[in-house]
C-alpha positions as CSV (number, residue, x, y, z in Angstrom):
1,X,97.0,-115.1,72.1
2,X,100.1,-115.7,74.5
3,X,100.7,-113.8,77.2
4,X,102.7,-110.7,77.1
5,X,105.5,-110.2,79.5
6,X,104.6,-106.6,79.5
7,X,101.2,-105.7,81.4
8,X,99.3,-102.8,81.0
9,X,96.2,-101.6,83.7
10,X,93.4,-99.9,82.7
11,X,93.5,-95.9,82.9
12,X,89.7,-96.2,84.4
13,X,89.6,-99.4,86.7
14,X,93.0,-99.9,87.4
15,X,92.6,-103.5,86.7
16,X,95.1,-105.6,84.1
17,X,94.2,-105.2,80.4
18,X,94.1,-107.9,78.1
19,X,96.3,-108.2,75.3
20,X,94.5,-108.7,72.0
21,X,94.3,-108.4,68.2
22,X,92.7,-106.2,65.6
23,X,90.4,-108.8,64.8
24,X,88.7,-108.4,68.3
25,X,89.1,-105.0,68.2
26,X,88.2,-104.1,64.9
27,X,86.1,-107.6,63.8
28,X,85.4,-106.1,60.0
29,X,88.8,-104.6,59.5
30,X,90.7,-107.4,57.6
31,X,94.1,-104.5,57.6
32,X,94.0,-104.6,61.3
33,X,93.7,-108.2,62.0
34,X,97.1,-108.7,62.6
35,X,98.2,-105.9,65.1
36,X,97.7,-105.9,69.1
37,X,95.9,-103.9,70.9
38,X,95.5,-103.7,75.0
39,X,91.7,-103.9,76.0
40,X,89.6,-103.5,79.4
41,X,86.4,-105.0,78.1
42,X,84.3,-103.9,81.2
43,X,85.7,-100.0,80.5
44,X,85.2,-100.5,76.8
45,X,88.9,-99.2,76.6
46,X,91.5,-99.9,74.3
47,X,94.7,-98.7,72.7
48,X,97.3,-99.9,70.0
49,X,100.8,-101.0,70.3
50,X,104.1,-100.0,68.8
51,X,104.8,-102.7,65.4
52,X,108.7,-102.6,66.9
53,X,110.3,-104.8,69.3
54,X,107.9,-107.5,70.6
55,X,104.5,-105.2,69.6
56,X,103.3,-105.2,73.2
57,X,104.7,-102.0,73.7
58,X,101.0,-99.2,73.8
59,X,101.0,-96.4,71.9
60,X,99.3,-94.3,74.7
61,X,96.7,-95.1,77.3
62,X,93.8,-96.8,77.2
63,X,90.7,-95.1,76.0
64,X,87.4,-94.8,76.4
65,X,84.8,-93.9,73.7
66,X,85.2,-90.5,74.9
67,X,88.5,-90.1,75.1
68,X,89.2,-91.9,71.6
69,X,86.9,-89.1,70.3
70,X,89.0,-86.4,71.9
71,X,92.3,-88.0,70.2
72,X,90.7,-88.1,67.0
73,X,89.4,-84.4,67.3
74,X,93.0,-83.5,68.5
75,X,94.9,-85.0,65.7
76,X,92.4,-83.9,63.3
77,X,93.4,-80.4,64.1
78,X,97.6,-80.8,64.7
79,X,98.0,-82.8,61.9
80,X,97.8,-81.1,59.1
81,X,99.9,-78.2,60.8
82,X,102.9,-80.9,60.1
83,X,101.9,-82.7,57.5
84,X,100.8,-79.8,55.4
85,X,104.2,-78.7,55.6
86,X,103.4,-75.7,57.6
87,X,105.9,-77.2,60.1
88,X,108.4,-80.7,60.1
89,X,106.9,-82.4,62.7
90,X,109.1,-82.6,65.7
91,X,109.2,-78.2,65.4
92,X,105.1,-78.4,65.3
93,X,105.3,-80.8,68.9
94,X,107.7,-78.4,70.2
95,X,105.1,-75.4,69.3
96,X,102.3,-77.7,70.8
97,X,104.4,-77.8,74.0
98,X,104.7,-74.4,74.5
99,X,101.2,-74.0,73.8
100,X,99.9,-76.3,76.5
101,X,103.0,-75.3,78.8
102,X,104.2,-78.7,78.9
103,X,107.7,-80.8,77.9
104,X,107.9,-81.8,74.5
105,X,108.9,-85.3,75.9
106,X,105.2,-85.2,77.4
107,X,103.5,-84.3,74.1
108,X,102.1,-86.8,72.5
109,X,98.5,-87.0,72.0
110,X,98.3,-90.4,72.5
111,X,98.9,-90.4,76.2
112,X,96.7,-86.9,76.8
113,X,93.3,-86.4,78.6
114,X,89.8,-85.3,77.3
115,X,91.0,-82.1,78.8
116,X,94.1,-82.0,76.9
117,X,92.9,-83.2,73.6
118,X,90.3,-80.2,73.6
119,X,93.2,-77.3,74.7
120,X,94.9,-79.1,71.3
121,X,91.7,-78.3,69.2
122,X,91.5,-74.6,70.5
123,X,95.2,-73.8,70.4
124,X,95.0,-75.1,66.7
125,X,91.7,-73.7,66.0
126,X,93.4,-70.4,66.8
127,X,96.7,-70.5,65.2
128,X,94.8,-71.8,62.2
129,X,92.2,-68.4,62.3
């Protein structure tokens, strides 16, 4: 693949990621063949990248197993807050916010920790009992 302009260190060594497609990524997923992806192989980190402007741009920060699991566990409880209709989405990122007592420019669960991705499940969890 050429060589991005853009360069992206891993969150874990510090060290330049590559830049990549789906098919490394995600060898048996024909649907994500054709997207990029930043990878540290030795970290076994990766994230995806925005489809606008050149597509180098990541979606968040490179993740671990761990932390992938997190984001999944996060979204898995925020979502369907906004995409239920309980709330339009940029009102339920704004509650989200307030809930972790951070900007809504900073909320995005892309770019949060393990740490922050399991405050997301139990503020959720809550609102949701």
């Amino acid at each position: 693949m050429k060589k991005s302009l853009k360069s992206v260190d891993c969150d874990y060594c510090q060290k330049p990621a590559e830049l990549v497609t789906g098919a490394t990524i995600y060898p048996h997923r024909n649907d994500l063949a054709h997207l990029r992806f930043w990878r540290c192989v030795p970290c076994e980190a990766y994230v995806g990248c925005h489809k606008a402007g050149d597509g180098t741009t990541p979606l968040g920060r490179l993740a671990n197993l761990e932390l992938r699991k997190a984001k999944n566990a996060a979204h898995r409880a925020f979502d369907p807050m906004w995409q239920g209709g309980k709330m339009a989405r940029k009102p339920a990122y704004a509650w989200l916010a307030g809930m972790l007592g951070i900007e809504v420019k900073d909320c995005h669960i892309g770019r949060f920790t393990v740490a922050q991705c399991q405050a997301v499940v139990a503020v959720c969890e809550k609102e949701a009992a």
